[in-house]
N, C-alpha and C positions, 0 to 999 in steps of 0.2 A: 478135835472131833466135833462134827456137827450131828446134833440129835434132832429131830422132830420128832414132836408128841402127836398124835392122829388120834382124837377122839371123835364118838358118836353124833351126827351132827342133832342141834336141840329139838329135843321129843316133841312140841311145841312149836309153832311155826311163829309165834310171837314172842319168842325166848333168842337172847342171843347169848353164845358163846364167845368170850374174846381170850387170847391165848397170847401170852408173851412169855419166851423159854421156859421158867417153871412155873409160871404162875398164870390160872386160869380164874375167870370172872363172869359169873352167870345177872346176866342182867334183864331186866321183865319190868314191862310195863302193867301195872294193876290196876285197871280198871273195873267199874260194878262190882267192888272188894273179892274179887274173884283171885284166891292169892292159892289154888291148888295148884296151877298149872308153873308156879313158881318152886313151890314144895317140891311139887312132882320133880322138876326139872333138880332141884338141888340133891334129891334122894337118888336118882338113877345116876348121875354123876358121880355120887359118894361110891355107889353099887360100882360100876364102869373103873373106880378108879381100884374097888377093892379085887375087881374079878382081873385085872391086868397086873395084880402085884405090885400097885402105887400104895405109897402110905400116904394119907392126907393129915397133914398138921392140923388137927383141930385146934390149937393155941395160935396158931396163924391166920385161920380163918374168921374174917370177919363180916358180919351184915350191915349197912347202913340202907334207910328208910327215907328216903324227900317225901315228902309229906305236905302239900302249901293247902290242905282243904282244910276251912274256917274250924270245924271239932275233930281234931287229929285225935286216932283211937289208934295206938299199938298196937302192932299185928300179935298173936303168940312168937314167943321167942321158937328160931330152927333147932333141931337138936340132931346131930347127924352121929349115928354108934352110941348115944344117949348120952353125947356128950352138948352143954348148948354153945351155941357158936355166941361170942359177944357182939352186940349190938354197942354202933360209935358214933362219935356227930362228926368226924373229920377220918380219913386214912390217906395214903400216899397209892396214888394209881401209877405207874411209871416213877417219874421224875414230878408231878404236877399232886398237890395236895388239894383235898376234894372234900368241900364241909357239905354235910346238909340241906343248908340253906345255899349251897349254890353261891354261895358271895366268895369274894377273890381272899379273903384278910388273910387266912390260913397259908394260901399259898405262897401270898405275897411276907408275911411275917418269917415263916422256911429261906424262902430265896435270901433277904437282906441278911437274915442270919448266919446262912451259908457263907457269904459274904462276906461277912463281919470277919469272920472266922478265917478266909483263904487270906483277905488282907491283912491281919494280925503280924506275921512276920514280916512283909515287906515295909510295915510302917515301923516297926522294932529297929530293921536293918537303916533306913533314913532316920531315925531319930539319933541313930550310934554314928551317923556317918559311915556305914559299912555297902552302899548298893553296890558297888565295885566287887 
């Protein structure tokens, strides 16, 4: 069965919505600390998902912040149903890991790990003599 999700498109013309089967990502650029139009957009999406009969994970939902201006001030933490969403320095966007600062390590540290891990048995199986 193929579902598609059709939500509202963003209230904000400088908001984007990105949609991958259950999982949706509101993204905003903040400029002149003008961070309503982010609020805005994450509250009427919570609204949208509550008025369609979506439960939204709020233990799933997460905020991360790039930040690179010389005195980084914390925005207030979002709270969506008065619950607050966790703020992270790294999460997983698809398949690709996504720190903060924007630097690879994160990503790259996942991958080898991954790695590490799929090869574990084939090097077991060559070490017994068993590839056969």
């Amino acid at each position: 069965m193929l579902c598609t999700l059709t939500t509202a498109p963003p209230i904000h013309s400088t908001n984007s919505i990105i949609k991958f089967a259950d999982d949706t990502t509101v993204i905003r650029l903040i400029s002149g600390g003008d961070k309503a139009a982010y609020r805005d957009e994450v509250l009427k999406l919570s609204e949208w998902c509550f008025a369609n009969y979506l439960a939204l994970n709020i233990s799933k939902t997460k905020e991360m912040v790039i930040d690179y201006r010389r005195h980084r001030v914390d925005p207030a933490p979002i709270y969506i149903n008065g619950d607050c969403v966790e703020r992270v320095s790294t999460f997983k966007f698809l398949v690709t890991h996504i720190a903060e600062d924007l630097s690879w390590s994160a990503n790259t540290s996942a991958v080898v790990t991954k790695t590490q891990q799929r090869l574990h048995f084939p090097r077991v199986l060559r070490k017994n003599s068993l590839e056969e």
